[in-house]
N, C-alpha and C positions, 0 to 999 in steps of 0.2 A: 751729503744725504738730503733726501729732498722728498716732495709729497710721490715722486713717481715709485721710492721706493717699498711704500704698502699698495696693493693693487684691489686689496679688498680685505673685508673686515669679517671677525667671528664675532657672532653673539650669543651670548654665553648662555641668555635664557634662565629656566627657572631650577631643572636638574638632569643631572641625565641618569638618571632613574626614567625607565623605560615607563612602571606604572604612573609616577608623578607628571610625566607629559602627558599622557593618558587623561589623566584628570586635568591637566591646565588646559588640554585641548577642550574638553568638553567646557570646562570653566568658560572659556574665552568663546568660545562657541554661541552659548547659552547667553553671553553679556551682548556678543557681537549683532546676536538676530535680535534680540529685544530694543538692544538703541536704534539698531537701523529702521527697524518695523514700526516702531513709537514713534518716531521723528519722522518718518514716511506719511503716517498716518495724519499725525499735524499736518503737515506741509498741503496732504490731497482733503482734509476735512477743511482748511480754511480755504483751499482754491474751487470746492465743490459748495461753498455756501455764501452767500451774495455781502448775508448779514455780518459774514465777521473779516469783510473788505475794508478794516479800518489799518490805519497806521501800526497801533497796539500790535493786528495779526501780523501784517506785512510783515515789523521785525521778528517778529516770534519764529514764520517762515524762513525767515533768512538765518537766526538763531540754531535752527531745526538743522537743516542745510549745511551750515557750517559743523556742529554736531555729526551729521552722518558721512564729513570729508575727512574729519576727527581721528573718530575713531577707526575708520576704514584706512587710516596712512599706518598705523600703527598695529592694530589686531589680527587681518587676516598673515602676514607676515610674521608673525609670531607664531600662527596655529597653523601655521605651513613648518615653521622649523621644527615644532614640537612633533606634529604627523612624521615628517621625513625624515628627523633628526639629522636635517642639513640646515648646520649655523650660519654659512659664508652668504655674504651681503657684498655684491659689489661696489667699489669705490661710488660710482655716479648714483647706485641704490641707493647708498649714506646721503651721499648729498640731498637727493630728491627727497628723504624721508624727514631730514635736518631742516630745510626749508619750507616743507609742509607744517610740519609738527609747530614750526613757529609763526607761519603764517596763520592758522587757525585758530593756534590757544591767541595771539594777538586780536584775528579777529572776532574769538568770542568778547573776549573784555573790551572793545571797542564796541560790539553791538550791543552788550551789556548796559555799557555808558551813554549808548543814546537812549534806548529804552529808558532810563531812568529821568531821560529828557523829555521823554513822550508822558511820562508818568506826571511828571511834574506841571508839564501843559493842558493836564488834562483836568489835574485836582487844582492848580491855581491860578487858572485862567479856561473854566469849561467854556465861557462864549466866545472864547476866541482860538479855542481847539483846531476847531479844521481852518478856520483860517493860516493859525500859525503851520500847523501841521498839514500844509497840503498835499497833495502826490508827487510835485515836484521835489519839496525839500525832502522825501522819502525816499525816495529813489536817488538824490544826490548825497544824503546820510549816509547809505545803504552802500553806494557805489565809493563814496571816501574811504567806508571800514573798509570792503574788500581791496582796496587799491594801497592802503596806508601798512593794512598789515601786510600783503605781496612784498611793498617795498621795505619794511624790519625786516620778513622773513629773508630776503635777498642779503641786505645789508649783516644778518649776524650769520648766514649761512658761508659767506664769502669771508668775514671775518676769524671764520672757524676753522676752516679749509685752506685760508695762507697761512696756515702751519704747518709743518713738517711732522711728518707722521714715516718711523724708520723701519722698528723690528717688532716692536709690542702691537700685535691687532685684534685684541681680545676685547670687545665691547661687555663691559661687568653690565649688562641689562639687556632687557627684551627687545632692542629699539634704538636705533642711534641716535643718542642725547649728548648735548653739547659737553656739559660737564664731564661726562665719562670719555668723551674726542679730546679733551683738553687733558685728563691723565694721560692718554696714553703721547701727547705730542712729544718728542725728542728736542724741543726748543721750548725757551723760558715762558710760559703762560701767562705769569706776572698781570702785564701791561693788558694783555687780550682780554683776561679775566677783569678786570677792574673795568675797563673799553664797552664790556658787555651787562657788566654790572649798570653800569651808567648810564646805559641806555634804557635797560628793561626797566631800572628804577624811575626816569623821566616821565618814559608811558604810563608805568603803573601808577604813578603819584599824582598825575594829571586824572588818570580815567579815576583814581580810587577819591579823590578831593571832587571832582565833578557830582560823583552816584553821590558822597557823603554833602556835601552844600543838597542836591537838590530834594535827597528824603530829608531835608534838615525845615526848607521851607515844604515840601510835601506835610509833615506831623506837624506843622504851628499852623499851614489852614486847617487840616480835617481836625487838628483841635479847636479850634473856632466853631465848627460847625454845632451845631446846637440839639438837633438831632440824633438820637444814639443810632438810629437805623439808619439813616444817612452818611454818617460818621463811619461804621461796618461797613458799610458796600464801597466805599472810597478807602477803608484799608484793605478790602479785601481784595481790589486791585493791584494792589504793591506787592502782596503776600509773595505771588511765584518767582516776582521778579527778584524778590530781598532772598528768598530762598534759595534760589540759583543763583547767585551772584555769592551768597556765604555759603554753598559748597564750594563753589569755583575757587573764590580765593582763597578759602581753610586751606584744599587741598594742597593747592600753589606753593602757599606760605610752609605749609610742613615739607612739604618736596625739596623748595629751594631756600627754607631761610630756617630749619632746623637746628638745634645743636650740634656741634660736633658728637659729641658723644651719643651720641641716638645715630650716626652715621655705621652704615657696616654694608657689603652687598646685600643680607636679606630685604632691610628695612628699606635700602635705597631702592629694591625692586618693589615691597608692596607700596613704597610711596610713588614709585611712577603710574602705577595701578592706578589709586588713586586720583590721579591727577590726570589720565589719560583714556581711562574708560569708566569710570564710574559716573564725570558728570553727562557725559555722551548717550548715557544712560538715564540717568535719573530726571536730568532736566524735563524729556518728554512727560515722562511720569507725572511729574513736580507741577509740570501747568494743566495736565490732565486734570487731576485730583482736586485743584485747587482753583480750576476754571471753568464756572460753570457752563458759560457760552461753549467752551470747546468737548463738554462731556456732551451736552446735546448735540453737538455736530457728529461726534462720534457715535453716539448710540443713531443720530438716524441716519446715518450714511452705513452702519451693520444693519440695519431693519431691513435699506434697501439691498444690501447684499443678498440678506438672508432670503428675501421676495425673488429677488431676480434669480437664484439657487435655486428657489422650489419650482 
């Protein structure tokens, strides 16, 4: 028996109660246009405004970006099976969805990790900012994430998939996830699971020691600073990025490093929630709210909407 003997997969989804998909649809719906449109709107307010042509925007754009590739591998194909109430995902669907879903959440947490570098250059060493931070090493930061996460997502999509998958083709979630490919394989998971353990913990432990060293000497300068109103506008730089970075990983961490006992398909489905549309979401929000440069870019890029309208 072998991988040719599943030819494609069911997803199990949320219920089949006719009104409960009714409601996930709109649910999902409702999450799907707000992360896109927020992230959008980032992306066109810092390409449409000269002043926030800085490194800081660059990744935030790229942030955005990945964000709207996110949630888009995973949402509208859920709120298609809920509409239709057709589960089947084919074979090459799984894969493509397998290898997205890990190239993105990889390259959030990688542009996460630089960002926190940007931050770091900026509070402890402001005269030497654009120097260090020039557009060259932006664009090569930028281009390593996309490229580094491509090459995880390949590597654990491939590793997932030389498993033998025989009679079980029941995906227990909205979404083809690694873990729930590894229940159903017909061959020992043991090694594979441990193989992928190893690795995720590698990256994670490098990016999460990187963000944690560099807010470490980030809060010993701005506590130096002597200024309290100086000292606030240099935290309040870090603010979005600590913020989005402790949803990202909260969620992560309850997804995949839970209790057993907290384990069950409900919980396992609103934890993929979590961890798949909620920061796709919120992120745009999170630097909205809490950026002022990107709230004025927003309010005057609607001024000019609402001008050009009338």
């Amino acid at each position: 028996m072998n991988r040719s003997a599943v030819t494609e997969f069911l997803l199990s989804g949320f219920s089949d109660d006719r009104d409960v998909q009714i409601l996930h649809f709109v649910v999902f719906l409702s999450a799907y246009s707000i992360g896109v449109l927020a992230n959008v709107c980032i992306i066109i307010t810092v390409a449409l405004n000269s002043h926030l042509h800085s490194p800081m925007y660059f990744f935030l754009v790229n942030l955005s970006f990945s964000d709207v590739c996110y949630i888009s591998t995973t949402v509208p194909k859920s709120m298609a099976t809920s509409l239709t109430n057709n589960k089947l995902i084919s074979f090459a669907g799984c894969v493509t969805q397998v290898f997205l879903v890990v190239t993105f959440v990889t390259c959030e947490f990688a542009l996460l990790t630089v960002m926190a570098y940007d931050r770091y250059v900026a509070i402890c060493h402001p005269l030497q900012y654009r120097l260090i931070m020039s557009r060259d090493l932006c664009i090569q930061t930028a281009a390593a994430s996309w490229l580094l996460s491509g090459l995880h997502g390949i590597l654990q999509t491939s590793l997932t998939f030389n498993l033998s998958f025989c009679k079980n083709n029941t995906i227990e979630q909205f979404f083809c996830d690694i873990p729930q490919l590894q229940k159903l394989s017909c061959t020992d998971t043991a090694a594979h699971q441990m193989l992928i353990l190893v690795l995720g913990l590698i990256l994670d432990s490098f990016c999460f020691v990187f963000i944690f060293v560099s807010y470490g000497f980030i809060f010993s300068s701005v506590l130096k600073i002597s200024s309290t109103q100086d000292r606030h506008k240099a935290f309040s730089t870090c603010t979005p990025h600590l913020t989005v970075f402790s949803l990202f990983i909260t969620t992560a961490m309850f997804s995949y490093m839970r209790p057993k006992e907290l384990a069950s398909p409900t919980i396992d489905l609103l934890s993929a929630v979590l961890y798949t549309v909620l920061p796709p979401v919120l992120n745009p929000i999170i630097y909205s709210l809490r950026n002022k440069a990107i709230m004025e870019g927003v309010l005057k890029i609607s001024k000019k909407f609402k001008h050009f309208i009338a």
